[in-house]
C-alpha positions as CSV (number, residue, x, y, z in Angstrom):
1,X,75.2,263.8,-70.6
2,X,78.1,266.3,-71.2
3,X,81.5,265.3,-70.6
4,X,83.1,268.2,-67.7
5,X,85.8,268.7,-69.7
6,X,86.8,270.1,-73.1
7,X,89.5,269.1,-75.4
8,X,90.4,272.1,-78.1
9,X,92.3,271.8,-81.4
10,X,93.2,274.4,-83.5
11,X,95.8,276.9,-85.6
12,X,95.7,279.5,-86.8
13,X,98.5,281.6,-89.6
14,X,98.4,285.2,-88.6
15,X,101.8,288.2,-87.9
16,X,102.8,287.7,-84.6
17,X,105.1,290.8,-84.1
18,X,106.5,290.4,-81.0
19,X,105.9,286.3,-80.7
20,X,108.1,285.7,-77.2
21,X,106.6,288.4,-75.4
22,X,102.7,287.4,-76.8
23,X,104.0,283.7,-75.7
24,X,104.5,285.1,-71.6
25,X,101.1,286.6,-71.9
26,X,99.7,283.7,-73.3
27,X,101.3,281.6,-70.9
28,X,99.6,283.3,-67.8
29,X,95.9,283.2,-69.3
30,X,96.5,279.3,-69.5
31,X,97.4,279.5,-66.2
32,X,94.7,281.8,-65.3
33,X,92.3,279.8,-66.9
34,X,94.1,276.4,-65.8
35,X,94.3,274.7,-68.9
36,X,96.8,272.3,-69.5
37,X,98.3,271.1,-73.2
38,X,100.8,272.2,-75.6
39,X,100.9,275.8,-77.5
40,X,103.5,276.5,-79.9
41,X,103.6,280.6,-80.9
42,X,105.9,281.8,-84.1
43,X,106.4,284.8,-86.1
44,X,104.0,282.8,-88.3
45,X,101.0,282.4,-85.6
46,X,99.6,280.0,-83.1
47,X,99.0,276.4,-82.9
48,X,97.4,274.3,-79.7
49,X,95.9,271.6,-78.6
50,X,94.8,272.1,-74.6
51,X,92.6,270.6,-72.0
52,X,89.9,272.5,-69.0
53,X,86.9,272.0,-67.8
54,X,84.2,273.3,-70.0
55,X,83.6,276.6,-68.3
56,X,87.5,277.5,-69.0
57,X,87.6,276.5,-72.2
58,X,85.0,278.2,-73.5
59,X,86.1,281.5,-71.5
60,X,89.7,280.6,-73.2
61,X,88.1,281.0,-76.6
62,X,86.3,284.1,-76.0
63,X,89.4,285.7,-75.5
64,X,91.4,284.5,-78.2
65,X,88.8,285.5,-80.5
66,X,88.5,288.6,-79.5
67,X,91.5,289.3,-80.5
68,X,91.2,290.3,-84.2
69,X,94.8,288.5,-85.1
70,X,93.1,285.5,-84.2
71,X,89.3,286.3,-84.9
72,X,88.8,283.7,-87.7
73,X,90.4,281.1,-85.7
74,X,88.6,277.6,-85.7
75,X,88.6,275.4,-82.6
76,X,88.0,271.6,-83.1
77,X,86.1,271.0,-80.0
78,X,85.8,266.9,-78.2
79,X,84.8,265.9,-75.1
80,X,86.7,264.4,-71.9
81,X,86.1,262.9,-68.7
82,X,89.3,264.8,-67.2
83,X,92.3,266.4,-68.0
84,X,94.2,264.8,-71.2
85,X,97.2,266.3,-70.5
86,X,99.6,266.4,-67.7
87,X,101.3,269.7,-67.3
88,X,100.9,273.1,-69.6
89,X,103.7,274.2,-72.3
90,X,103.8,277.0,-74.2
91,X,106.9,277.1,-76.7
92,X,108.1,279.8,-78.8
93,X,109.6,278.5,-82.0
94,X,110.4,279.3,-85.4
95,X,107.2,277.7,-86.8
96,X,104.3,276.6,-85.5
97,X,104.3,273.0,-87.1
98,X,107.9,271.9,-88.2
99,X,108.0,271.6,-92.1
100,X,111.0,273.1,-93.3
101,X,108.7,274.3,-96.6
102,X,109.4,277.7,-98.6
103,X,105.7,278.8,-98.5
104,X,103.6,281.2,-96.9
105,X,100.0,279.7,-96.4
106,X,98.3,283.2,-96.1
107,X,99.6,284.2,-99.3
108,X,98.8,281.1,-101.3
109,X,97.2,277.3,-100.0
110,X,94.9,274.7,-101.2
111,X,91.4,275.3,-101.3
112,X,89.6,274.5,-98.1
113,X,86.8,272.2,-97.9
114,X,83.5,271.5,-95.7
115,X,83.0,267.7,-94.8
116,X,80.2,268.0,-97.2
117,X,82.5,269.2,-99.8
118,X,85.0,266.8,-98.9
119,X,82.7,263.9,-99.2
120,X,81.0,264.8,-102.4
121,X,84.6,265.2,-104.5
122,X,86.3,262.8,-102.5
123,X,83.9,260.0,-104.8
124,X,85.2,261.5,-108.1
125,X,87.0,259.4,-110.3
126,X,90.5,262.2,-111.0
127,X,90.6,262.6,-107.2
128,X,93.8,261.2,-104.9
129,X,93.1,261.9,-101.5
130,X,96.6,262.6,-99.6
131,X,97.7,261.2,-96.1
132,X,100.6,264.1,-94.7
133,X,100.8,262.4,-91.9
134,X,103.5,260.5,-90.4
135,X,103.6,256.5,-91.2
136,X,102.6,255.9,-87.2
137,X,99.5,257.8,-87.9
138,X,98.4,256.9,-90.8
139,X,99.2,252.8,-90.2
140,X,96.7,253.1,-87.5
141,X,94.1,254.9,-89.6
142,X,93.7,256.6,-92.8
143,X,90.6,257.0,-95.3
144,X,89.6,254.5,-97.7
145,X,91.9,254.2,-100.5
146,X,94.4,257.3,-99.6
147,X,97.7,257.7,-100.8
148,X,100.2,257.6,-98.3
149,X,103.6,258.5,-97.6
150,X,106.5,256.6,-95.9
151,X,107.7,259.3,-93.5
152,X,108.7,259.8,-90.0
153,X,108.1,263.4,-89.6
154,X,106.1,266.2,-91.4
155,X,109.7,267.6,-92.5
156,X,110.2,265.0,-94.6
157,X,107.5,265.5,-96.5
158,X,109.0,268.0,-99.3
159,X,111.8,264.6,-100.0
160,X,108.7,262.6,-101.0
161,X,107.0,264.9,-103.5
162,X,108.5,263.2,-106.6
163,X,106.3,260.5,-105.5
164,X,102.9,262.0,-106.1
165,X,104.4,263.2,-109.9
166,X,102.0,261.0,-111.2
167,X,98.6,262.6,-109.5
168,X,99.8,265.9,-111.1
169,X,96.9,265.9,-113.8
170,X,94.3,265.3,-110.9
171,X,92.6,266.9,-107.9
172,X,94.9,266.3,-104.7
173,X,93.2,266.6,-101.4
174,X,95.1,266.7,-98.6
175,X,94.5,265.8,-95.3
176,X,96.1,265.4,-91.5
177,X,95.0,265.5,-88.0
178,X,93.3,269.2,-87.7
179,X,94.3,271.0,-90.6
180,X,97.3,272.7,-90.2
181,X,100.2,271.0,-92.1
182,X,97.8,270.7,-95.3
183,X,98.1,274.3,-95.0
184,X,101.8,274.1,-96.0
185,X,101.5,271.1,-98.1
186,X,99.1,272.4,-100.4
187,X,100.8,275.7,-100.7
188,X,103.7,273.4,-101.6
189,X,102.3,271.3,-104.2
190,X,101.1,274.3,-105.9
191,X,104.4,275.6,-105.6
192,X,105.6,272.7,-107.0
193,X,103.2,272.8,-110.3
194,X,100.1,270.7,-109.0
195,X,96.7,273.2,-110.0
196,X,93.9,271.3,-108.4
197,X,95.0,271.1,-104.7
198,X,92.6,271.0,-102.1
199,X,92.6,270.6,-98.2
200,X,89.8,268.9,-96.0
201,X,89.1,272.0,-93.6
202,X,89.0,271.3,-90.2
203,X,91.3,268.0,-90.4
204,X,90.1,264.5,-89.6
205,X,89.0,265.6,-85.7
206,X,86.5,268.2,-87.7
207,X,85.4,265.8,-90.6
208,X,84.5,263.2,-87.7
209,X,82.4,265.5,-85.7
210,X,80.6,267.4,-89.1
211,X,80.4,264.7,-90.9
212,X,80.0,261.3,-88.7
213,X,83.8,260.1,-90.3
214,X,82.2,258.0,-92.6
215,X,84.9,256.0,-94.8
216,X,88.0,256.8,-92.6
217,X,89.2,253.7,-91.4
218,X,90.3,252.8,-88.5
219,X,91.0,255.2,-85.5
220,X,92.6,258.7,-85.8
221,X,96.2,259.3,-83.8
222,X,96.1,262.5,-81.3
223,X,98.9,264.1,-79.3
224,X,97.9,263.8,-75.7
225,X,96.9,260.8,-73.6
226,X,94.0,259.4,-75.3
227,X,96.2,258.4,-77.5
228,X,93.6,257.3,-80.5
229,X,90.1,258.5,-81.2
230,X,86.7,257.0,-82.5
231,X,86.2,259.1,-85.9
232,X,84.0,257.0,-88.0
233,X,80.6,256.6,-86.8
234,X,79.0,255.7,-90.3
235,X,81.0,252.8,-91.7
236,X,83.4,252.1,-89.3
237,X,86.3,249.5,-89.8
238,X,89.9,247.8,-87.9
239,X,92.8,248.1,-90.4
240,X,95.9,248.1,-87.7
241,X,97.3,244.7,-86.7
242,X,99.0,244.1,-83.4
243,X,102.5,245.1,-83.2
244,X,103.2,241.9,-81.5
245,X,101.0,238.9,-82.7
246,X,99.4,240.4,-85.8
247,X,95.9,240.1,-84.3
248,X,93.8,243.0,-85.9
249,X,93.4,245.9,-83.3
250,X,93.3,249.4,-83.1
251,X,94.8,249.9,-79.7
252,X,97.0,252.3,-79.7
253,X,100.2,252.7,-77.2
254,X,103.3,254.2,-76.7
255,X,106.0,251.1,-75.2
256,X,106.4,251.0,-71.6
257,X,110.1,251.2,-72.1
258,X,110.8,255.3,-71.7
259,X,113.9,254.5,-74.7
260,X,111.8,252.7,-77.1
261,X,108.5,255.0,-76.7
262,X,107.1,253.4,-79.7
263,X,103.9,254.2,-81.3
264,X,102.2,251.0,-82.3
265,X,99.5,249.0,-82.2
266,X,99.5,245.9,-79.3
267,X,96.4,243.8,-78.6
268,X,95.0,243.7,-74.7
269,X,96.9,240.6,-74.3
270,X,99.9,241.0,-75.7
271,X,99.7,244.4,-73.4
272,X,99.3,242.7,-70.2
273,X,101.5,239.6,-71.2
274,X,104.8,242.7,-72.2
275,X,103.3,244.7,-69.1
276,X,103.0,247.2,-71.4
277,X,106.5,247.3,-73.9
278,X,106.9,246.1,-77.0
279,X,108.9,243.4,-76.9
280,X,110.5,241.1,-75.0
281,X,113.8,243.1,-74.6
282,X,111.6,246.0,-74.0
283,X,109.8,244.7,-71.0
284,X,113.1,243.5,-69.3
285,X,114.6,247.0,-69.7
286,X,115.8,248.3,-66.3
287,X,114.0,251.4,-66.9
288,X,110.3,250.2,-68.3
289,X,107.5,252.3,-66.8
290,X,105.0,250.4,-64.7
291,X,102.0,248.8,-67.0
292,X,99.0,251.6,-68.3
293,X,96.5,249.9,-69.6
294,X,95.6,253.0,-71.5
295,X,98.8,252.7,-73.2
296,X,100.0,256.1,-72.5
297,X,102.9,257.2,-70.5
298,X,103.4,260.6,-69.6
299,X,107.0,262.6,-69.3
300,X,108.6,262.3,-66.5
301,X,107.6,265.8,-64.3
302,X,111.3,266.6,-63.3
303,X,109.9,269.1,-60.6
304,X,108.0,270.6,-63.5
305,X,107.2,274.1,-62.5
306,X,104.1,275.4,-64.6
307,X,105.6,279.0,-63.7
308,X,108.9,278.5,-65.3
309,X,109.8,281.0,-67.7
310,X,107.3,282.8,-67.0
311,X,108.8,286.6,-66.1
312,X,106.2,288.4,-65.1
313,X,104.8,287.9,-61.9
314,X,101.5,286.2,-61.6
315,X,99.1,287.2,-60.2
């Protein structure tokens, strides 16, 4: 049966002339449409991950497709039982995933490939399949045998490139959540002298629905309150251990305590025994969130107003 709701995923590296004013307009169809979810807009394109029942979201990518800017744009598309996000944002910034990089992926990038691709050069012997994601990610899952980095954010990946010096006489496939900050990491490592550098198309979100996740292991880290996904449907395996008691589990939360916030791994048990935190001094914090069992906590609303700076007037 068909979940009512549609989770979409996607980015897309395209001019944006005039990227505040297209951000207002962009804000109202979200509204229109009543999606919820986060939608960052640059200079350098668009990049989103949003929430709507299935009827919205579908009318949500006829119309961004029909914009020819945005024409080859390629949605990730999961199922929900509700909303996974709270409240809608839709952010202006000077790029549309934070890298700090010197490279232009529409102008040079690593060779895209289908989950069939990926799985067929993946099993080569002169391939190194490369994790960009942060450490908290890729802790909680990762493919078999991937290379990965010790790094908090994306940015910090261009500090870390030394590291992979010894892959430079190999194919390099990179991969991350949906896609888009391979697209700066492979133009980077082709930048940086590395001449077989490919990208797994789509992300981990597209491998797992193309082609059934087999060999990532353990459960794939997403940005809205799910939390963690099922990816691997073929072969799939635990590799996390509980935060608290080492116990293998792939039950990811953030810590009840709103200061902490910590991604990690925690067991059921240890969940309900910490109502939720981390630690001990976590769950006697004066400011710990009441116990989710889910694990997620959302942001405080602050009298969140899903009209603010929105100038026009709706209508």
């Amino acid at each position: 049966m068909e979940a009512p709701y549609l989770v979409l995923l996607y980015y897309c590296y395209t001019p944006i002339e005039n990227p505040e004013q297209f951000r207002e307009e962009h804000h109202l169809l979200c509204l229109e449409l009543n999606l919820r979810g986060r939608i960052i807009i640059a200079a350098e394109g668009l990049n989103g991950t949003v929430s709507g029942l299935r009827a919205d979201c579908e009318r949500y990518m006829q119309i961004v497709k029909a914009d020819p800017r945005f024409a080859h744009i390629d949605f990730k598309i999961d199922q929900a039982q509700a909303h996974t996000f709270a409240k809608i944002n839709v952010r202006h910034k000077p790029e549309i995933v934070h890298s700090d990089l010197p490279v232009d992926p529409t102008e040079k990038t690593g060779i895209h490939l289908s989950a069939e691709e990926f799985k067929k050069l993946k099993a080569q012997e002169d391939v190194v399949i490369l994790d960009v994601r942060s450490k908290y990610e890729h802790h909680l899952g990762h493919f078999k045998n991937a290379v990965t980095l010790d790094i908090e954010h994306f940015r910090e990946f261009q500090d870390h490139i030394d590291e992979l010096e010894a892959y430079k006489d190999k194919k390099i496939i990179t991969y991350c959540t949906g896609g888009i900050k391979c697209e700066k990491a492979s133009a980077f490592l082709l930048e940086k002298g590395f001449e077989n550098v490919y990208q797994l198309h789509g992300g981990i979100i597209k491998y797992g629905i193309e082609g059934g996740g087999e060999d990532f292991e353990g459960k794939c880290y997403v940005f809205d309150n799910r939390v963690a996904v099922e990816v691997n449907t073929v072969n799939p395996v635990v590799i996390s251990d509980c935060y608290v008691c080492g116990t293998h589990t792939d039950r990811m939360v953030n810590c009840a305590n709103p200061e902490c916030n910590a991604h990690v791994p925690i067991c059921e048990n240890c969940g309900e025994n910490l109502e939720g935190a981390c630690s001990k001094t976590c769950q006697e914090h004066p400011r710990k969130r009441p116990y989710n069992p889910k694990g997620y906590y959302s942001k405080e609303q602050n009298g969140y107003n899903p009209f603010l700076n929105v100038r026009q007037k709706h209508k």
